[in-house]
C-alpha positions as CSV (number, residue, x, y, z in Angstrom):
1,X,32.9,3.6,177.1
2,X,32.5,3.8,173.3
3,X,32.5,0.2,171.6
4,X,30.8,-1.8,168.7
5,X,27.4,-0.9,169.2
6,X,24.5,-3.6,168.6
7,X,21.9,-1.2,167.4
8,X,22.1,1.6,164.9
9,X,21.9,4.8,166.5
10,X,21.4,7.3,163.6
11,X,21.0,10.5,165.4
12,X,23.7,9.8,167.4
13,X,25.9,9.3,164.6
14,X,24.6,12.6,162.7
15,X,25.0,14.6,166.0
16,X,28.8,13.8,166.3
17,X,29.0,14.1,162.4
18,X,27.5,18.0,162.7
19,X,29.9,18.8,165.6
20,X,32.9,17.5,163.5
21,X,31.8,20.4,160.5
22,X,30.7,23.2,162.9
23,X,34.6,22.8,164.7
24,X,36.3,22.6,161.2
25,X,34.3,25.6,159.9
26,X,34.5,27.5,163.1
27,X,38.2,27.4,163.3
28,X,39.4,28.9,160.5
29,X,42.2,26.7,159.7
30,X,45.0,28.7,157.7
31,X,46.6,24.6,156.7
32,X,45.3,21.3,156.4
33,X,47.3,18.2,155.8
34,X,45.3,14.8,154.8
35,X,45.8,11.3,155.0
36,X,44.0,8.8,152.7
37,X,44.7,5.0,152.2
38,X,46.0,3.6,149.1
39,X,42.8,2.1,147.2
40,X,39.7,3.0,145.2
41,X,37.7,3.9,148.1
42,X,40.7,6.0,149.9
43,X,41.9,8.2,146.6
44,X,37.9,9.3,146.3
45,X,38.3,11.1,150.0
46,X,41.0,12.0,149.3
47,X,39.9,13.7,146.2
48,X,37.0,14.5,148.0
49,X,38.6,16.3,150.2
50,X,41.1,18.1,147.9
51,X,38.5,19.8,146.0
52,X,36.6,20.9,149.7
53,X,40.0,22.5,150.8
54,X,40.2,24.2,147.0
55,X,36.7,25.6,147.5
56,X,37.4,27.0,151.1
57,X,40.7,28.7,149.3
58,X,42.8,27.1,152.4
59,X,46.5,25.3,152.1
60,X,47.0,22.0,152.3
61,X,49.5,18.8,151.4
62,X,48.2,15.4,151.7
63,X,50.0,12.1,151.9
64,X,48.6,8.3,151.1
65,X,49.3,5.6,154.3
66,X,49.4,1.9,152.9
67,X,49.3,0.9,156.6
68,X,52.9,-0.9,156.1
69,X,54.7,1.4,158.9
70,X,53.3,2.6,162.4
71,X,51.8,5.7,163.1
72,X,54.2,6.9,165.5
73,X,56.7,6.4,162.3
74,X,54.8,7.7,159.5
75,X,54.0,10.7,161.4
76,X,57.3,11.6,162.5
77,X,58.0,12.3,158.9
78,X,55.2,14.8,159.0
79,X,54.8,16.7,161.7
80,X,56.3,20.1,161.5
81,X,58.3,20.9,164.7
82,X,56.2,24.4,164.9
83,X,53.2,23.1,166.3
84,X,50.0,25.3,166.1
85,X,46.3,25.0,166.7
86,X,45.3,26.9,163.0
87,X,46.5,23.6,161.7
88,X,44.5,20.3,161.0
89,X,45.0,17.0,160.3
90,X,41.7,15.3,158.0
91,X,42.5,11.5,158.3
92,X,40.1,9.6,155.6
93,X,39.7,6.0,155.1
94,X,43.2,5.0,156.9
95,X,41.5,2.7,160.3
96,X,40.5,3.2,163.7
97,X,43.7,2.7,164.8
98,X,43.1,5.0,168.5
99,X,45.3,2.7,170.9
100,X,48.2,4.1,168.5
101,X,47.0,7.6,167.8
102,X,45.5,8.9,170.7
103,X,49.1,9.0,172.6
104,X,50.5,10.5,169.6
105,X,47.7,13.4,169.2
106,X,47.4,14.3,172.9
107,X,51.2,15.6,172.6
108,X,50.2,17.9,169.8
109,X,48.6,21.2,169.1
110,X,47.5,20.6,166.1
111,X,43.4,19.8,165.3
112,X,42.6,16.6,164.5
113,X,39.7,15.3,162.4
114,X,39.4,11.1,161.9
115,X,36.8,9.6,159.3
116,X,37.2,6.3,159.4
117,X,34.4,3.6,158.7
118,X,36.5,0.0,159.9
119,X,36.2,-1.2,163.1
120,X,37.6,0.6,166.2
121,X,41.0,-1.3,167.2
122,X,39.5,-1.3,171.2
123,X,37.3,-0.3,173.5
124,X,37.7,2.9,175.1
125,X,36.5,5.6,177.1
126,X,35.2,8.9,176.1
127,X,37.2,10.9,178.1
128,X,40.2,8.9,176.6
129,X,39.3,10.7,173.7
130,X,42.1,14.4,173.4
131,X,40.3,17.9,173.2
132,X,42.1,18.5,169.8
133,X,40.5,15.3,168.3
134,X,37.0,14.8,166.5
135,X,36.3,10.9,165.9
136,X,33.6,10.6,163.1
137,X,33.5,6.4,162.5
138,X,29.5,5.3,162.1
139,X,30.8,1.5,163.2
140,X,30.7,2.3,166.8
141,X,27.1,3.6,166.4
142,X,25.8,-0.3,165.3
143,X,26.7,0.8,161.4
144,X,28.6,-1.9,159.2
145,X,31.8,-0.4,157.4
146,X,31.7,-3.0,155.0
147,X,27.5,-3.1,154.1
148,X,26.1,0.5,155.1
149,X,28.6,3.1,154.5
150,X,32.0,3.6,152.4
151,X,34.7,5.8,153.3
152,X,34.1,7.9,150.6
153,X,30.3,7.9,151.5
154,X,30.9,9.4,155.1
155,X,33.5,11.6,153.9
156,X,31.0,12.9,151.1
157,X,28.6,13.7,153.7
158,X,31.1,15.7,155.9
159,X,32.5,18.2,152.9
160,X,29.1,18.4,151.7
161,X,28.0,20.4,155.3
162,X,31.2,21.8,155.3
163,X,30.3,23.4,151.7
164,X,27.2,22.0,150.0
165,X,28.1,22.8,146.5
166,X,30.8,20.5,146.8
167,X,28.0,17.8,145.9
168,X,28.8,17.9,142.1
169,X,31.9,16.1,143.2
170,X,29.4,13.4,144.0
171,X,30.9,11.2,141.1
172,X,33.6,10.5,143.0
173,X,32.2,9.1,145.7
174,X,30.3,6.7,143.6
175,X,33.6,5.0,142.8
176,X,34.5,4.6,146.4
177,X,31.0,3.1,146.9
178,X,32.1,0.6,144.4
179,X,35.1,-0.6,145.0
180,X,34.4,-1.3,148.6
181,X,30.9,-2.9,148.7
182,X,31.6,-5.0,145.2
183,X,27.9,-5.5,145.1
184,X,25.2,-3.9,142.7
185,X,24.2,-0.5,143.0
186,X,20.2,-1.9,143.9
187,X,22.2,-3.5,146.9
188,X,22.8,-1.0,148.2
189,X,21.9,-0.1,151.9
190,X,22.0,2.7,154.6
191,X,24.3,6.0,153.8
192,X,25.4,4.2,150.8
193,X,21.9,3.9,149.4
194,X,20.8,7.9,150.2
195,X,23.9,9.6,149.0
196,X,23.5,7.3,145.4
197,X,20.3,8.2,145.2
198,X,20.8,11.9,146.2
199,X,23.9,11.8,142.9
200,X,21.3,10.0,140.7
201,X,18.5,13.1,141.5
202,X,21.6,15.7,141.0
203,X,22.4,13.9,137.8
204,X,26.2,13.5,138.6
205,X,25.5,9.5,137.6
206,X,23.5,6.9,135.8
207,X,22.1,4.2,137.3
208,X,21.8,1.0,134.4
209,X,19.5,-1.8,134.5
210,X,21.3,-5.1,132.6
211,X,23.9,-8.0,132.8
212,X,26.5,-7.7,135.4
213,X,29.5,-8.8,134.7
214,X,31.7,-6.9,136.5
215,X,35.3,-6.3,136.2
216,X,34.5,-6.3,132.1
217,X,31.2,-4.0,131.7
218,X,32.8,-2.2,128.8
219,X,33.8,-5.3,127.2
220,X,32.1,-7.6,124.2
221,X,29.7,-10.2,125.8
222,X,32.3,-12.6,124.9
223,X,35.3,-11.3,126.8
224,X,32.4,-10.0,129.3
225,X,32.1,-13.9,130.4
226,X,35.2,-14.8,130.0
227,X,37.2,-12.1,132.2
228,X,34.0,-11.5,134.7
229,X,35.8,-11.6,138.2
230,X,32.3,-10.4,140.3
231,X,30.6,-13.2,139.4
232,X,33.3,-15.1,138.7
233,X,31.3,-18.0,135.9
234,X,33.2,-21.3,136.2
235,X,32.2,-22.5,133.0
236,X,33.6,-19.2,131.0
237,X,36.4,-18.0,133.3
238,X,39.7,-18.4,131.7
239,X,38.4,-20.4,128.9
240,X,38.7,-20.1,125.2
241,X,37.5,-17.6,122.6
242,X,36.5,-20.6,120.8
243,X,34.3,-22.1,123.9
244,X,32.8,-19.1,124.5
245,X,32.1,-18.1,121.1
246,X,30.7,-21.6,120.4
247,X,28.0,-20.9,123.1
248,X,27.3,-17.6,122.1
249,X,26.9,-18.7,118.6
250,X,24.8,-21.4,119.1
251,X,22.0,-18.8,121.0
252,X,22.5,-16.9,117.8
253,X,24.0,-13.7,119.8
254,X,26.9,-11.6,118.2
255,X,30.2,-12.4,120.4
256,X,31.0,-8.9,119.3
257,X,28.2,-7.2,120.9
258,X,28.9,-4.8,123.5
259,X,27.7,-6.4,126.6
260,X,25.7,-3.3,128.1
261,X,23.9,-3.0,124.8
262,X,22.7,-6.3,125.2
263,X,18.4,-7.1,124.7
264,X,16.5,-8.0,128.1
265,X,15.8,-11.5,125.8
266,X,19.5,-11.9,124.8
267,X,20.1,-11.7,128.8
268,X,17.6,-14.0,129.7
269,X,18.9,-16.4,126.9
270,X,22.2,-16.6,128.0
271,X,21.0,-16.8,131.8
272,X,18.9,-19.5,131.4
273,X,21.2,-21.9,128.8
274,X,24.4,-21.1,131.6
275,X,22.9,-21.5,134.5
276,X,23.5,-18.3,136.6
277,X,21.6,-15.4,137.7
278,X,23.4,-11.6,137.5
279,X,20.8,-9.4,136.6
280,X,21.0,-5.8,138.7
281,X,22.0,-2.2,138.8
282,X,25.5,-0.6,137.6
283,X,26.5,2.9,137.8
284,X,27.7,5.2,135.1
285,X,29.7,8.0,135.1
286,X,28.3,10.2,132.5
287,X,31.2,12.6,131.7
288,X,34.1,9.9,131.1
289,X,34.4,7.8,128.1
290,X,35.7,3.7,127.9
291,X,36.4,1.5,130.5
292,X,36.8,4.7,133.2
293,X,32.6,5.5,132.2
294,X,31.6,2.2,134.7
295,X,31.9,2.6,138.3
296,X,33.3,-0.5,139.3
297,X,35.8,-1.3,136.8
298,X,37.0,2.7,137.5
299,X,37.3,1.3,140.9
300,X,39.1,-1.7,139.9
301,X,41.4,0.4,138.1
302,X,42.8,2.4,140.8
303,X,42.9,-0.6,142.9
304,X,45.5,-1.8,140.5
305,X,47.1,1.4,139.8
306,X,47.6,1.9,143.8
307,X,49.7,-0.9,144.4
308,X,51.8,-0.7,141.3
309,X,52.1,3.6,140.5
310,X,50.3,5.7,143.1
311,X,51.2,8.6,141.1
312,X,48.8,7.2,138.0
313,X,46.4,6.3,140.4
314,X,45.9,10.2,141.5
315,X,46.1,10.8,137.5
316,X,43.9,8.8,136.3
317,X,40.6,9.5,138.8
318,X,40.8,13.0,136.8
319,X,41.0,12.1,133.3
320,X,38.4,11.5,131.0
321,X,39.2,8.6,129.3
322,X,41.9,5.7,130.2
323,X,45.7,5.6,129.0
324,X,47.5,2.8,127.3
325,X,49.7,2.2,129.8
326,X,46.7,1.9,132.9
327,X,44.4,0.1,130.1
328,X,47.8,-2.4,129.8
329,X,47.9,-2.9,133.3
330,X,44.5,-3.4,133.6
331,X,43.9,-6.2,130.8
332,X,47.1,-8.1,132.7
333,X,45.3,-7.8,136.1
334,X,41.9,-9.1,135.0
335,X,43.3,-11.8,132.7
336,X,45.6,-13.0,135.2
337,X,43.1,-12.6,137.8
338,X,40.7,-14.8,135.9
339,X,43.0,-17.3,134.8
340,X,44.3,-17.6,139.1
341,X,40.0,-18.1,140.1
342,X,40.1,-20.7,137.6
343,X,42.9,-22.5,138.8
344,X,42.2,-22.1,142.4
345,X,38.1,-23.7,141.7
346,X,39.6,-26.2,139.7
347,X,42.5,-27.5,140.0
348,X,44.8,-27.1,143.8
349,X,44.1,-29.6,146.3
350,X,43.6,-28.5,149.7
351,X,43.7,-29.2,153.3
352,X,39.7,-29.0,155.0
353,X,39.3,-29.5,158.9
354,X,35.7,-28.3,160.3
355,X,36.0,-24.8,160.1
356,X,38.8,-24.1,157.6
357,X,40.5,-24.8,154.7
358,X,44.2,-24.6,154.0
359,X,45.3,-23.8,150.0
360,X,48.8,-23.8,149.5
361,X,49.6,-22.1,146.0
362,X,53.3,-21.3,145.4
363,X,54.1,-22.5,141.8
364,X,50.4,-22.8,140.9
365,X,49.7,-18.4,141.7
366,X,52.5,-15.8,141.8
367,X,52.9,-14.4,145.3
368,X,51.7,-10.9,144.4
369,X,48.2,-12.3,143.4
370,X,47.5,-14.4,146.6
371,X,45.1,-11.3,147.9
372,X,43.6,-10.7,145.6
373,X,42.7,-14.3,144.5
374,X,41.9,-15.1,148.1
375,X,39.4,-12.0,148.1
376,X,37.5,-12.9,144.9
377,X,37.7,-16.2,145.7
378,X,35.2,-15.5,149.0
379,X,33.2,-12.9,147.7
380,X,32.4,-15.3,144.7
381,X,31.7,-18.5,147.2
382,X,34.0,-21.0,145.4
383,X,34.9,-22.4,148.6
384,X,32.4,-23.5,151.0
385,X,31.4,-20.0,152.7
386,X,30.9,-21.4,156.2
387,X,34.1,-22.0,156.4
388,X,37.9,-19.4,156.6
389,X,40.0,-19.6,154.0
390,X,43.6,-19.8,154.2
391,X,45.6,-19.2,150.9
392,X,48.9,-18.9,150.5
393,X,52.6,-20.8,151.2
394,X,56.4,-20.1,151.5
395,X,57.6,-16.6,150.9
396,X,61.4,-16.8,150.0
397,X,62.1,-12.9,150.9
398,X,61.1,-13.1,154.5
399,X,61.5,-16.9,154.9
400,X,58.0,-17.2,156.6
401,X,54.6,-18.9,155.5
402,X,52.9,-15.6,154.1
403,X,48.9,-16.1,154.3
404,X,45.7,-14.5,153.0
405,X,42.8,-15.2,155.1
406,X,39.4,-14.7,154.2
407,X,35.4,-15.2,155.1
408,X,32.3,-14.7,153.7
409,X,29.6,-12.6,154.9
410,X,27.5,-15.7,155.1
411,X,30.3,-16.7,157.2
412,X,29.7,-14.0,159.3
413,X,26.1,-14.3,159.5
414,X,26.3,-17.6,161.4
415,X,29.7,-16.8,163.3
416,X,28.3,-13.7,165.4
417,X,30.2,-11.2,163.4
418,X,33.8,-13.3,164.5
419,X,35.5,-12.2,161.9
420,X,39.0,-12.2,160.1
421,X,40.4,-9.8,162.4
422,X,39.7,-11.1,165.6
423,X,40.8,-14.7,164.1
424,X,44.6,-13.3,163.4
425,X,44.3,-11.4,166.4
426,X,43.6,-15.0,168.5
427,X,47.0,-16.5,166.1
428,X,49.4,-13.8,166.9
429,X,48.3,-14.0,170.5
430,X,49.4,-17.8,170.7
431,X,51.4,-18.4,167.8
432,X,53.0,-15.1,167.3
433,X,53.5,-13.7,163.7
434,X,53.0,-10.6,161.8
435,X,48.9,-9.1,160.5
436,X,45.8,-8.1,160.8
437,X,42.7,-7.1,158.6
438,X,39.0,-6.2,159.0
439,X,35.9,-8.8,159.3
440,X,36.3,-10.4,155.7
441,X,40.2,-10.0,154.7
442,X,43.6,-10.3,156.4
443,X,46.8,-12.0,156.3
444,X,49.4,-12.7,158.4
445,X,53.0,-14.2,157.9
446,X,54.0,-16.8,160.6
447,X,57.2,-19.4,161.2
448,X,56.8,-22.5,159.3
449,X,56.7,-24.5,162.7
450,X,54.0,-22.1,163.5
451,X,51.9,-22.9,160.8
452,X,51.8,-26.5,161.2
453,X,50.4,-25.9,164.7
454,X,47.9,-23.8,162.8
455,X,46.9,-26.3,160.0
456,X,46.2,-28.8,163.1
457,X,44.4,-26.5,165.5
458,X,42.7,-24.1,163.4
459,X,39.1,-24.7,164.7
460,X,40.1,-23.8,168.4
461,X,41.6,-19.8,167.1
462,X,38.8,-19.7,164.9
């Protein structure tokens, strides 16, 4: 049986990883159609994987899943009704979802590769697994998806066996390291440490030593503070130009200096008189200009972009330099973003048992920025991290309470690795409702009676 292992097994991992390449090589595949998620970390495989299939001279389409249909569905709307086995499938970043899929490819021809790095949705057998399917997910060798290794990470080190020189691509999987580890580059760890530092020996990126203020790297050290969302500084959040400006005058630092060209003294002054700590690593992509040259806020960007125009999303990850309108859309997200982390530390009242606490925010945050709040939120600690977080309230459209869970990896430290996931999956079980989510994010939409029996017995589901 193949479940969550408790100890890394590296060799293991790399053995199934090699099998996967030799079968996809071997093959000789004459069309390949792949399926990425709709974020940061899912349009750099897919990328990733477009330029692999461009190199190998093959045909391919590919398609982005946002997860908000079933398989059985979304696949009906692909499938050709000729089935063959010269064809494959190369599923990147899209979940573990085998209890769905495995009926589904068994009744096909076709060859199917998974590269997933979320959590397996059960346990299951090997033999469960169909001949025409190769499984690549590190997780159920003892890896974390969320610490040790991005999508874009595993699926970086698959094209680059399949074709090696596909490693000046590398860039691109720097952004997907990024936007789904939100930490540092020196925080690095496992696979996503060794490929980063494989790209910073090739020279595909710069790795920068300074201030982190992320979500507004390219930014003047005032707006830097004032529209940082990773950390997110209570004290300049949201504020005023004036406030900020104030305290950047009185240290005798220009407000109009650009924030990575800031002196290790400057940074250590304006440490030390604010009270916070977020010195570290960032990584620059050398060959784009502006807001797209900093890994995270590149990241950031096609989060954004995702949700509101695919289409500039898949754009924009090949330009050198940002747009109007995706530099418009980012300003409003950040602001807005940082105007909502304000109002959430500072200002909505909330309902705390033991184990959780309840933040009901229609009128106070627009419906749209719930997630997203919710997310930064936890990874920022401005709630106490031992506990879940529930944000959310009434949603007119669908006439349910619509909720963003979250939990911090502290959290998860002292919780056995219990994380969002299995908390929804324990809700629906007894209360019913529509979710799900990985270890640290989720949300769910439940009856209104059903979330007053939630807001009184959330420490027994969690």
């Amino acid at each position: 049986m193949i479940y969550m292992a408790n100890t890394q097994n590296k060799t293991k991992f790399l053995e199934d990883l090699s099998n996967a390449v030799d079968q996809f090589i071997d093959r000789s595949f004459t069309h390949v159609i792949t399926i990425s998620h709709n974020d940061a970390d899912g349009i750099s495989c897919l990328h990733i994987i477009q330029n692999l299939l461009y190199k190998m001279h093959l045909n391919y389409d590919y398609f982005i899943y946002n997860r908000s249909v079933s398989w059985e569905n979304y696949l009906n709307g692909i499938f050709s009704s000729r089935q063959t086995d010269k064809n494959a499938f190369i599923f990147t970043d899209v979940g573990s979802n085998l209890k769905e899929l495995i009926p589904i490819i068994k009744n096909r021809k076709e060859i199917f590769f998974i590269l997933d790095h979320h959590e397996v949705d059960y346990d299951f057998h090997t033999d469960e697994l169909p001949e025409n399917l190769f499984f690549i997910n590190p997780t159920i060798y003892g890896y974390d998806g969320l610490e040790h290794i991005a999508g874009a990470t595993l699926t970086h080190m698959f094209a680059k066996q399949v074709k090696p020189s596909i490693i000046k691509h590398g860039w691109l999987t720097v952004i997907g390291i990024a936007g789904d580890s939100l930490k540092p580059m020196d925080k690095l760890q496992s696979f996503n440490r060794e490929v980063y530092e494989e790209l910073l020996e090739e020279d595909l990126v710069e790795d920068k030593e300074g201030l982190i203020l992320f979500g507004s790297m390219h930014e003047s050290i005032k707006n830097g503070l004032k529209y940082s969302i990773l950390p997110f500084l209570n004290q300049f959040g949201g504020e005023s130009d004036q406030k900020i400006t104030s305290f950047l005058d009185s240290l005798h630092i220009n407000p109009k200096s650009n924030l990575i060209d800031l002196s290790q003294s400057e940074i250590e002054l304006i440490q030390e008189k604010a009270g916070f700590n977020s010195f570290g690593h960032f990584a620059i992509l050398p060959h784009k200009l502006g807001l797209l040259r900093f890994a995270f806020e590149h990241a950031l960007l096609l989060n954004i972009l995702c949700f509101k125009n695919i289409s500039a999303a898949l754009s924009i990850i090949q330009l050198k330099s940002i747009t109007r309108y995706a530099k418009g859309m980012y300003s409003e997200y950040i602001q807005n973003l940082s105007r909502n982390l304000r109002t959430l530390s500072n200002e909505i009242p909330h309902h705390e048992t033991e184990k959780a606490i309840f933040m009901e925010v229609k009128g106070k945050i627009p419906p749209s920025s719930w997630s997203d709040t919710a997310s930064f939120s936890a990874v920022n600690e401005l709630f106490n991290p031992r506990k879940v977080l529930f944000l959310g309230g009434p949603e007119k459209i669908s006439g349910t309470i619509k909720l963003s869970i979250r939990c911090s990896r502290n959290y998860l430290d002292n919780n056995k690795n219990r994380g969002v996931n299995k908390i929804i999956t324990s809700i629906k079980k007894e209360l019913g409702g529509v979710g799900g989510g990985h270890k640290l994010a989720g949300g769910i939409r439940l009856s209104n009676p059903s979330y007053n029996i939630l807001k009184k017995r959330a420490d027994e589901f969690i």
